[in-house]
N, C-alpha and C positions, 0 to 999 in steps of 0.2 A: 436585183440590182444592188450593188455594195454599197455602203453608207461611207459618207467621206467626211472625215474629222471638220472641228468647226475651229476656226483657227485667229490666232485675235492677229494686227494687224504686225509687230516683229515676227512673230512666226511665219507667216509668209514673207516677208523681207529675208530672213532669211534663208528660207528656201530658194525665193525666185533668185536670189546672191549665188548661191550652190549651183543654180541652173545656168550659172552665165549673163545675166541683166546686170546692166547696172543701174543707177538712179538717173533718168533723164532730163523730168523738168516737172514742177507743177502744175497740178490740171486747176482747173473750175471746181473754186470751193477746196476740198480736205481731202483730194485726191492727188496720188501723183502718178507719173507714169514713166515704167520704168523698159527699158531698150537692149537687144541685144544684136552685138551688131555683127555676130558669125553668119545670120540670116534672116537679120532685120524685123524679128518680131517684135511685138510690142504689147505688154500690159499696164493694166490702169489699176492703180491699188485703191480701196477707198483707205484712206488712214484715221480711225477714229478710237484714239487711243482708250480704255476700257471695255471696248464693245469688241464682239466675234464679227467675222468675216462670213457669209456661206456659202458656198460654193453656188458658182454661177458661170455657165459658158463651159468651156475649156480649161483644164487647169495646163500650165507651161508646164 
């Protein structure tokens, strides 16, 4: 199984940006959740700026 980089919370912003989401609305607490609306997916970023992300779920 391949290791998948750990990534702090602009780097996936800008990825999930590249992928077509844009920013939709704030979630609960220090999360946002971002929308794409070619086919209505949807991700929930946590945003906690100095800390990494880990992958969890699905990546878009």
């Amino acid at each position: 199984m391949p290791r998948f980089p750990v990534l702090t919370y602009q780097q996936v912003a800008k990825k999930i940006k590249k992928a077509g989401f844009c920013f939709y609305r704030q979630c609960k607490g220090s999360h946002e959740m971002w929308a794409r609306d070619s086919d209505g997916k949807v991700a929930v970023i946590p945003k906690h700026l100095g800390k990494t992300i880990k992958r969890k779920g699905r990546y878009p």
